[in-house]
N, C-alpha and C positions, 0 to 999 in steps of 0.2 A: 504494500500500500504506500510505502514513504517512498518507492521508485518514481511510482506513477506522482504521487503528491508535490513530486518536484518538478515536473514535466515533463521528463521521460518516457518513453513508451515503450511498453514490456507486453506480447505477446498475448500471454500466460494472464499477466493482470490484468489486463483488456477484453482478454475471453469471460472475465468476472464482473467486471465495473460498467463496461458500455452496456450486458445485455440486463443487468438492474438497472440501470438509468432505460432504457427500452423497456421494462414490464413497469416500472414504475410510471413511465409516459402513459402506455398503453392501459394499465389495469387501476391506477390508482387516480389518476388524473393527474399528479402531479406538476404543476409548471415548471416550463423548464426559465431562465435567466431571462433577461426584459429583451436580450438583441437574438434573443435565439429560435432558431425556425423550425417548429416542431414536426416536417414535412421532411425535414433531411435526417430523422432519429429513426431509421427502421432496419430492419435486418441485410436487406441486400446494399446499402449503404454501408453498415458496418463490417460487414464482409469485404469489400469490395476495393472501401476507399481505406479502410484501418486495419483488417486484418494481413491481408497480403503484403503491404508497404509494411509494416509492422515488421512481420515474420519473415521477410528478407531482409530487411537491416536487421535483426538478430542474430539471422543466418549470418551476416558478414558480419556483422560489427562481432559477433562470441567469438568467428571463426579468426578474424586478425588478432582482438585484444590476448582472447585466450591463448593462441598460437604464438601472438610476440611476446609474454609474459612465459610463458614454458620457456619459448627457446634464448630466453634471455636469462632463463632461472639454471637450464638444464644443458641443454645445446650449442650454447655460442663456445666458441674456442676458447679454451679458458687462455688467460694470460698469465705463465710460469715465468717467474722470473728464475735465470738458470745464474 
């Protein structure tokens, strides 16, 4: 929750947060913020326009941080001083 709470986008917490913000539109009546347009809050929107973009920058962004953090932790040539 404190990923997304900062403005980040996380995949995973997204699959949790947008589709209660969508039942809560949908079933409670809930309003949403004064500038916000309750026609763009439904399912093939959030798949479409947040999941996919989402879930490829995760894909890259785990795939670079994670990989230059290993090979910076485990794999880079160590520097032996002889």
């Amino acid at each position: 929750m404190a990923f997304v709470a900062i403005g980040f986008e996380h995949c995973i917490a997204n699959m949790y947060f947008i589709p209660v913000g969508i039942f809560l539109h949908n079933w409670a009546g809930i309003a949403g913020p004064a500038a916000f347009d309750p026609a763009s809050l439904n399912w093939i929107s959030f798949l479409w326009k947040n999941m996919v973009p989402v879930t490829i920058g995760n894909i890259i962004g785990g795939a670079v941080f994670v990989g230059m953090s290993y090979w910076g932790a485990y794999l880079r040539p160590s520097s032996e001083v002889k």
